[in-house]
N, C-alpha and C positions, 0 to 999 in steps of 0.2 A: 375421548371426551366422556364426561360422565354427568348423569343427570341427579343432580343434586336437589336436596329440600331443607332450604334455611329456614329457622324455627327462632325468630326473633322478634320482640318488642320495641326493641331500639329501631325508628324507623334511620335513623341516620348511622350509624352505626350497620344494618343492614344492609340500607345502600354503598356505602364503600367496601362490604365484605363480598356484594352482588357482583359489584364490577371489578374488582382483583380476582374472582371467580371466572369471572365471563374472558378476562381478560386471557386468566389460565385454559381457555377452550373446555369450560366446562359450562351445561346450560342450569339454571336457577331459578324456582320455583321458590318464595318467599311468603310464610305464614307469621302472624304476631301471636296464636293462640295455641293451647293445649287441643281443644275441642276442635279447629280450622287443622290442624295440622294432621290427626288421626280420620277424620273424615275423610283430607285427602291421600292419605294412606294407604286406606283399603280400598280408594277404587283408582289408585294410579302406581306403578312400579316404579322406585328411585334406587339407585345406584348406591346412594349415602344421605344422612341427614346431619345436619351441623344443624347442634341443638342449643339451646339457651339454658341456662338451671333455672333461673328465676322467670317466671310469664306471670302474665294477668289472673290468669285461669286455674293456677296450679306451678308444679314446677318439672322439669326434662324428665326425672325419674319416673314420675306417676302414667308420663307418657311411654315411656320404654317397656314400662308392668305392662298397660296395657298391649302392646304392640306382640309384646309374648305372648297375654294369652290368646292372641289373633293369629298365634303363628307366621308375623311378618319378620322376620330377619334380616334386612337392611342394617348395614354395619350404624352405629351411632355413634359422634362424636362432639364432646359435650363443650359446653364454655361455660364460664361461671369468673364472677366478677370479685370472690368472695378471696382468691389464694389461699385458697384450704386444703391441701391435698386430703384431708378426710371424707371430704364430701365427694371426691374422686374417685376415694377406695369405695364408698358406696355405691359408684355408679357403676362404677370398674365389676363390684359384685354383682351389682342387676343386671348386666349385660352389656353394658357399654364399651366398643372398644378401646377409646383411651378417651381424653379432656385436654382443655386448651384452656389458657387462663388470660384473662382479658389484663390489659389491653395485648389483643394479638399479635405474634410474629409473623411476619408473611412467611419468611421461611420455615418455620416450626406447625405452622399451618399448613403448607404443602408438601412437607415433610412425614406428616402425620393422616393426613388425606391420603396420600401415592399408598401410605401400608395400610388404609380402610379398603382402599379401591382394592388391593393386591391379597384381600385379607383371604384366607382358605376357611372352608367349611369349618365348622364345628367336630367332625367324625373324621379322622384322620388316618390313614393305614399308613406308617412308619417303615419302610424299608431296611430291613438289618442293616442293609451296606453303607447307609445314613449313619455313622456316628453322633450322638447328642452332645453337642459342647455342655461342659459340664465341671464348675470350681466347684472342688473339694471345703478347700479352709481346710485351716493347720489347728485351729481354737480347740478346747478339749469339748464342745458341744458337738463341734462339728465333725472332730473324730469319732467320738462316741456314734455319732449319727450314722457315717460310714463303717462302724463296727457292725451295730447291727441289718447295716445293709447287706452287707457282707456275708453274714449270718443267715439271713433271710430266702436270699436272692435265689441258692441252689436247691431249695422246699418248692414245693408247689403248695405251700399252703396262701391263704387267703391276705390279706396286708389291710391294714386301713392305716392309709396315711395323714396325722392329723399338724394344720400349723394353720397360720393368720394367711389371711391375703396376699398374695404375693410373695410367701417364701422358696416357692420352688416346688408344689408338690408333686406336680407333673412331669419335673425333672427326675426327681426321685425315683417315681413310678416306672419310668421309661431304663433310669438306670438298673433297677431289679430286674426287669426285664432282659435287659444287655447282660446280667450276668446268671443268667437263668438258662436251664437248658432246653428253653424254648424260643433263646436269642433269634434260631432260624425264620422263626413263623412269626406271625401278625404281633404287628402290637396299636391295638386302635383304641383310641380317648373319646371318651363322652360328656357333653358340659350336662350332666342332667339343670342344671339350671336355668338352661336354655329350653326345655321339652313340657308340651304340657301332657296331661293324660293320656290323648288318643296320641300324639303325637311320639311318645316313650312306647308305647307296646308295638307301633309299625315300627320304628326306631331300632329299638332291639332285639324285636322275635320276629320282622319280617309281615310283608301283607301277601296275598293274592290277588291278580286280577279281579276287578268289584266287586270287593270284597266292602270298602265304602265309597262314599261319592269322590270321587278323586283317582283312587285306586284304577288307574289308566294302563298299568303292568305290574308283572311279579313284583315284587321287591324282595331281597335277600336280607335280612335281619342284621346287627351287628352282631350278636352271638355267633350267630355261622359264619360269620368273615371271618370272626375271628377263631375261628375253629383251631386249636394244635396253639394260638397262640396265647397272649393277653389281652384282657379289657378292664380298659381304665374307668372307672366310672367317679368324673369328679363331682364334687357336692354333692353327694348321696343322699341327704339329707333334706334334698332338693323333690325328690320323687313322693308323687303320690301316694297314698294310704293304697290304692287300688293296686297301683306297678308296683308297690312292694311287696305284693301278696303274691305275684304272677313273679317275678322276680325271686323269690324263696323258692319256687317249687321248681325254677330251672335248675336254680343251686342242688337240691335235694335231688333232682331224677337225672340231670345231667341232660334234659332233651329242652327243646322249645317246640311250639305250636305257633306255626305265622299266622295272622289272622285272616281269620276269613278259614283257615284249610284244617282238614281232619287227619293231616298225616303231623307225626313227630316225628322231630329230627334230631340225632343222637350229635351233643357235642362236648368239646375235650376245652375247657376255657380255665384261666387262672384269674382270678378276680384282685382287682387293686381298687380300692374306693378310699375316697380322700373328701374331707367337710373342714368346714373353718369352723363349723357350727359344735353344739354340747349335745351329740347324740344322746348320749346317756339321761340328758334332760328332756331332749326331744321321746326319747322312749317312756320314762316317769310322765311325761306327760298324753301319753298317749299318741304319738303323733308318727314314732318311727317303731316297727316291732321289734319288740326284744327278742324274737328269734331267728329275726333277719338280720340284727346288729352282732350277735354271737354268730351267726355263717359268713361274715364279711371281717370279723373282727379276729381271728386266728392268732395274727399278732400283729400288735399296735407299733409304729414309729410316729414318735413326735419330733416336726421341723423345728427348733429354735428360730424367733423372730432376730432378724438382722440386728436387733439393738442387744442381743447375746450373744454376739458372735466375735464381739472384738478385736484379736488381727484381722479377723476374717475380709472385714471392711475396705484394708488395702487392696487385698485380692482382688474381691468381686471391681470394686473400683478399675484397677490396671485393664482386668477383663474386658468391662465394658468400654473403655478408652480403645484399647485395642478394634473390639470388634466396631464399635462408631466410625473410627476415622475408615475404615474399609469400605462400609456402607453409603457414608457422607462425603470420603474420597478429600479428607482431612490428615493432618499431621499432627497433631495436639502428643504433646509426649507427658502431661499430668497435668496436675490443680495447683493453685500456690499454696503456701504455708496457712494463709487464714481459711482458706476454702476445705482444705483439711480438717482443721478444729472446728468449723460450723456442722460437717460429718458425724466428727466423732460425737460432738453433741447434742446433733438432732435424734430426735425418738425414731423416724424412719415406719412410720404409721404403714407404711405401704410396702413395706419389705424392700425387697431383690426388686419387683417389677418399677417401684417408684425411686430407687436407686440409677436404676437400666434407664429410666427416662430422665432422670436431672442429668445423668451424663449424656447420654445421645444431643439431650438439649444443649448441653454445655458446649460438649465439641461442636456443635451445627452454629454456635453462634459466636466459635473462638475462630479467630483467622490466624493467630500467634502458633506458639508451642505451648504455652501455658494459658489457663483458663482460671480467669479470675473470677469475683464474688459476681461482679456484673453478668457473668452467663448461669448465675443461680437465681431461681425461682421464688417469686416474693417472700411468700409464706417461708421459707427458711431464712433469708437477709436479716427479715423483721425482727422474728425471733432474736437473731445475733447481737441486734442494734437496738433490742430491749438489755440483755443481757452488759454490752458495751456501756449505757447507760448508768445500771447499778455498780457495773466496775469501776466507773469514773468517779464515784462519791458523792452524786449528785444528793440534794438535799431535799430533793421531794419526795416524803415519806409514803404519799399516798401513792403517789407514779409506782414507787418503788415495791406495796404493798399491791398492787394493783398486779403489776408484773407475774408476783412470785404466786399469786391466788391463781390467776390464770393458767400459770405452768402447769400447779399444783391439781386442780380439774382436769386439764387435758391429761394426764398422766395418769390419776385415778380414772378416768373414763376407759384410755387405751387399757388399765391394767384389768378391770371387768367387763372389756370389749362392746362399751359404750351402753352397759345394761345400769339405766339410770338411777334403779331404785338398788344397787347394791353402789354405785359411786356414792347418793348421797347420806347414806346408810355409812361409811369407809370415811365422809368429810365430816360429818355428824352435822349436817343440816338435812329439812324438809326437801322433798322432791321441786316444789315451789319454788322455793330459795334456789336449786341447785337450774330450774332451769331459767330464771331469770338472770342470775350470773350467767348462763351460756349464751343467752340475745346481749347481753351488756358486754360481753369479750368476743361474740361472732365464732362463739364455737359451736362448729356443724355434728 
């Protein structure tokens, strides 16, 4: 049983999502507000929060910021009424463990619930004897990708691994690893996204007994865990001005200093840092150092997003089929023929991970062998059945213009990673104009 915190407006809508909850022998504490919700936060421990996007007071996300910088780590799991999976990849980035898109599945809710409850820490020690499931692709990106992984993997020099949201990069990371000859020893991942200031220097360099208020025992740093092995360090770009200064000089002397203690400790670590972000902007800008970016950056791989990856698509697809029906204790043996072409034509905003869940979703809600358009997810149907539309020859011009503006935005948005003043800059209209087009087409 676990003790849940529904974070909802909908008082009707709450109440039926209370007692399918209670029903599942879980107990439910129900708030309508951003403000009601984080108050009771910090003075009460919950298991999980089922959150709202849209509230009175604000919206899920603004509450999840805060909740970091409070150091509450309760897994979070969003709803949002909107079928956008872009608004998901942003939440997916602030911290959230996955979203749920209204109106809810019961199963796809409980389904998604069981892997919040079962979720593992953030800082993970990976056992060599654990092999990483891991699709290659045959596409000449994805060879190229594995060339120079290939390349790479037997150096011990430094890696920054760069790609969008969800393309894998922690996969990547772990693969250099397995072909490295430090395969035997540690290999541990850090969400720096997840860490605030004080929170990354116990984190990584270890505390002492009160050392600060809390400080109840030693603590052993992740650098010395992973001593002989590797450390992942994802969203790098995510660390304070402060930890990146303390962070340079481990690089540089090869020792750390726990806090609170006057001894150094000599360690042997290979460093992998992975950002969705534009370091090199982040640096020009003052915000990440350019002599920390030159000690992490030794040599660069970029992931291609899943919409360049073209065979690759079937792959990853089989993959995930496979591993679904094992998990969900399914037979599903693929997609049909139109479920295919809605694939190949979706942009795939979300990578490999929002691939990984329209199938998991798919097989959870196929009883058949084949899984049809009905176990895909609004926001892609829609899409399809705009497109069905202008194929049919309809004679409504403006429907028709309406459609292809709307594309044509989301596209230029994903292609400058939703930085608005170079989208509308790329459509040659005002910022203005560009964001009023995106409340008149519900683009998030």
């Amino acid at each position: 049983m676990a003790n849940i915190l529904l974070v909802e407006d909908d008082i009707a809508f709450a109440q039926i999502l209370e007692g399918f909850l209670i029903k599942n022998k879980h107990s439910v504490e129900h708030k309508q507000t951003v403000k009601e919700a984080l108050k009771l936060l910090l003075a009460t421990h919950y298991d999980l929060i089922l959150l709202d996007y849209r509230l009175p007071d604000g919206n899920g996300l603004e509450l999840v910021e805060q909740l970091k910088s409070e150091q509450v780590r309760t897994p979070v799991i969003m709803m949002t009424s909107f079928h956008d999976v872009r608004t998901a990849v942003r939440a997916i980035r602030g911290g959230v463990f996955d979203y749920i898109t209204k109106p809810v599945n019961p199963d796809e809710l409980l389904m998604v619930l069981n892997e919040a409850l079962s979720k593992k820490p953030e800082v993970v020690h990976v056992p060599e004897k654990k092999q990483v499931e891991f699709v290659k692709g045959s596409s000449i990106p994805a060879l190229q990708l594995h060339e120079h992984i290939d390349l790479i993997a037997p150096t011990n020099m430094s890696v920054l691994v760069l790609g969008e949201s969800g393309t894998g990069k922690e996969h990547v990371a772990r693969k250099i690893h397995e072909q490295s000859p430090r395969k035997g020893k540690p290999f541990i991942a850090i969400d720096c996204g997840a860490l605030s200031t004080e929170l990354a220097t116990s984190e990584l360099f270890g505390h002492i007994k009160g050392s600060f208020t809390g400080a109840v025992q030693d603590k052993k740093g992740q650098f010395e865990a992973a001593n002989g092995g590797t450390l992942f360090l994802d969203e790098i770009g995510n660390l304070s001005y402060e930890v990146q200064v303390k962070l340079l000089r481990v690089l540089q002397e090869k020792v750390v200093q726990p806090v609170g203690s006057n001894k150094h400790l000599k360690v042997d670590v290979r460093i992998i840092a992975a950002t969705n972000d534009d370091l090199l902007k982040s640096v020009t800008d003052g915000m990440f150092r350019e002599d920390l970016y030159h000690r992490v950056n030794e040599f660069k791989l970029k992931i291609p997003p899943l919409r360049e990856r073209g065979t690759d698509l079937k792959e990853f697809v089989d993959f995930f089929i496979h591993k679904s029906n094992l998990e969900l204790g399914r037979n599903v043996k693929g997609f049909s023929e139109e479920v295919i072409a809605i694939f190949k034509q979706y942009d795939w905003p979300g990578n490999l991970r929002e691939l990984k869940n329209v199938v998991k979703r798919a097989v959870l809600l196929t009883k058949g062998e084949m899984a049809g358009v009905d176990a895909l997810p609004e926001e892609m149907t829609s899409m399809n059945t705009s497109r069905k539309v202008i194929a049919a020859g309809t004679s409504d011009l403006k429907a028709i213009q309406e459609t292809n503006e709307r594309e044509m935005i989301v596209k230029t948005l994903q292609k400058v990673r939703f930085n608005k003043s170079k989208a509308a800059q790329l459509l040659n209209i005002d910022r203005k104009t560009l964001y009023l087009k995106m409340a008149k087409y519900q683009i998030e």
